[in-house]
N, C-alpha and C positions, 0 to 999 in steps of 0.2 A: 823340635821334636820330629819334624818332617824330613829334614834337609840333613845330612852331614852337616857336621862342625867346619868343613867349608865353605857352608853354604850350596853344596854340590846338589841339585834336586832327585828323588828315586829316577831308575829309565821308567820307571810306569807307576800308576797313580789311577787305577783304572774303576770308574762307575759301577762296575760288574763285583767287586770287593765291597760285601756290607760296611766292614770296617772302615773302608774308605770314603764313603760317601760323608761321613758328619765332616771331611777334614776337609772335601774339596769343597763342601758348602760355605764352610767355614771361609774357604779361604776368596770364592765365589762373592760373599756379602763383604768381605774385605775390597776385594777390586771395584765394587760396586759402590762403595765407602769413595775409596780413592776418585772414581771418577764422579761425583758429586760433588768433591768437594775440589775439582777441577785438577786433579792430580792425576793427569790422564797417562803420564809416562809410567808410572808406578802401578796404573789399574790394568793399561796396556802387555806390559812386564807378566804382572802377575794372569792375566788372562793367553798369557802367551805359553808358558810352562804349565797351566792348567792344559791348554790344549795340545801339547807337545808330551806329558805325561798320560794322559787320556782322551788318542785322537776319536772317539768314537763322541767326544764332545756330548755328555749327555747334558750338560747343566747347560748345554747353549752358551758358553764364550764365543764362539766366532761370530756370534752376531754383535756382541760387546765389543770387540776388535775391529770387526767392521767398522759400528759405527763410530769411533774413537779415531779412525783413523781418515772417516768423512767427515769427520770434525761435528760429528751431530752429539748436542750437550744430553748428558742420562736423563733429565725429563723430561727434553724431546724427543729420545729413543722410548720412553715408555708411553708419552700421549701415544704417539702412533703404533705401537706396536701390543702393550698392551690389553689385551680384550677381559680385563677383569678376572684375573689370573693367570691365564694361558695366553699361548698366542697361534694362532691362525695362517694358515697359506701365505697372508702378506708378507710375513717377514724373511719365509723360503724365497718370492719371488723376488725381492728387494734382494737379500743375498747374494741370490744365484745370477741378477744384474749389475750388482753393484765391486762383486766378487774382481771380475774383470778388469778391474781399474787396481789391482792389489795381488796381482799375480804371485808375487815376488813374496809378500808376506803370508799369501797362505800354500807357497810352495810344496811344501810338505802334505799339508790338509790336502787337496787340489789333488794330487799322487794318487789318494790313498780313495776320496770319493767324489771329487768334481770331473773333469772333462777327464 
């Protein structure tokens, strides 16, 4: 219902559209599915076109790409980053250091609000 029947995804999918938000959540708790259940190419994927459709990244995929791509498992993404709902400066600074080893994948993102 998202995608063309090609599979082709919208150019945008943007936070800022009420309508939109139940779909990126949706598809948010899916990648978060995938990567639990160590299906990390397909939670990668899907948190990549989440971030590619809506760079202003409100649901926080690029920390899930990040870590996915640090090879850090999703329960050790959330022991640490976690603060009982939210999350806190840590995970900016961790980011915005870790960012750096991944130039290349968040190419795009990096343009638009890192260096």
């Amino acid at each position: 219902m998202v995608t063309e029947k090609s599979g082709q995804w919208p150019e945008k999918l943007e936070w800022g559209w009420i309508e939109n938000r139940h779909i990126i959540r949706a598809f948010v708790n899916m990648g978060i599915l995938y990567w639990k259940k160590n299906k990390t190419l397909e939670a990668y994927s899907l948190f990549q076109k989440l971030l590619e459709t809506n760079p202003n990244d409100n649901a926080g995929v690029r920390y899930f790409m990040l870590a996915i791509l640090e090879k850090m498992p999703e329960k050790e993404f959330n022991k640490r980053f976690d603060k009982g709902g939210y999350w806190d400066n840590e995970i900016d600074d961790w980011f915005n250091e870790k960012v750096k080893n991944h130039k290349k994948e968040f190419n795009n993102w990096l343009k638009l609000y890192g260096e």
